[in-house]
Structures are given as C-alpha cells and as structure tokens.
N, C-alpha and C positions, 0 to 999 in steps of 0.2 A: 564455378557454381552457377548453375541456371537461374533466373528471378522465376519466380513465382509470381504470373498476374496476379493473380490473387493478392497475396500479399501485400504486392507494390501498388494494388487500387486500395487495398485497407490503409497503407500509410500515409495517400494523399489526402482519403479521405478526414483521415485525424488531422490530420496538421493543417486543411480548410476548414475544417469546425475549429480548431484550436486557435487559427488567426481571426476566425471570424467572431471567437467569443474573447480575442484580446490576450486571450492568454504568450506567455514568452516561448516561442516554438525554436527546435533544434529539426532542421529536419535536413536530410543526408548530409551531413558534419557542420550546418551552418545554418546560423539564427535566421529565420525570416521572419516579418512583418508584413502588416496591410498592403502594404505596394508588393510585396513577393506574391500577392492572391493571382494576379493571372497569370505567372507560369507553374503555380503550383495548379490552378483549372488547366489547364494545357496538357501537365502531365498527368493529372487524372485522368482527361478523358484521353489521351495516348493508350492509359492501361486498359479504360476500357475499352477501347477498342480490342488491345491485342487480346484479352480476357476473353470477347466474344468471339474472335479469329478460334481462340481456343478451345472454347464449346462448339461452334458449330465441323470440328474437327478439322482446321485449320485452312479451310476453304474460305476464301474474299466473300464479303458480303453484300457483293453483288453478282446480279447474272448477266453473262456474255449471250446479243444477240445474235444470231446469224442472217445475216442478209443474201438472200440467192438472188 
C-alpha cells in the first residue's frame, strides 16, 4: 500500500498538537512524549516536503542552472 502524503502530514500533525498540549499520544505503534517532539517535527516536515514534490507534479523544488 502506497502512504498518502497527505495523510502521513495529517498524522504528524495530530500527534504535535497532541504532545504539545500534553495529551498521552500512540503514534505509529508507540507512546511518545515531549522529548519524541523533534523527530516527530522532522517527520512532519519530511511529509511536507514529499506532499509538495507531489503537487508540483513530482518535479525537485528547485531549478538546475546552466552554465555555458
């Protein structure tokens, strides 16, 4: 089964609002807490990234110059 950026950027996003308002979070089979916050920001913006690879129709987002 394929991830869905989409998705996988919605579930980071719940579960850094969820640790950051304290709450008891389960997220991909295992409890995190306030010290799990920066690789769950990590993997958020991983997704975003690929989320935006995916809107601008899978092209890098940046431009190659040419130097002659």
């Amino acid at each position: 089964m394929a991830l869905n950026p989409q998705d996988m950027l919605d579930k980071y996003l719940q579960a850094e609002a969820d640790v950051l308002a304290g709450k008891d979070v389960t997220f991909n089979g295992r409890r995190v807490v306030m010290s799990d916050l920066p690789a769950i920001i990590k993997g958020r913006q991983e997704w975003e990234r690929r989320l935006a690879q995916v809107q601008r129709g899978g092209r890098p987002g940046y431009s190659l110059a040419v130097f002659d």
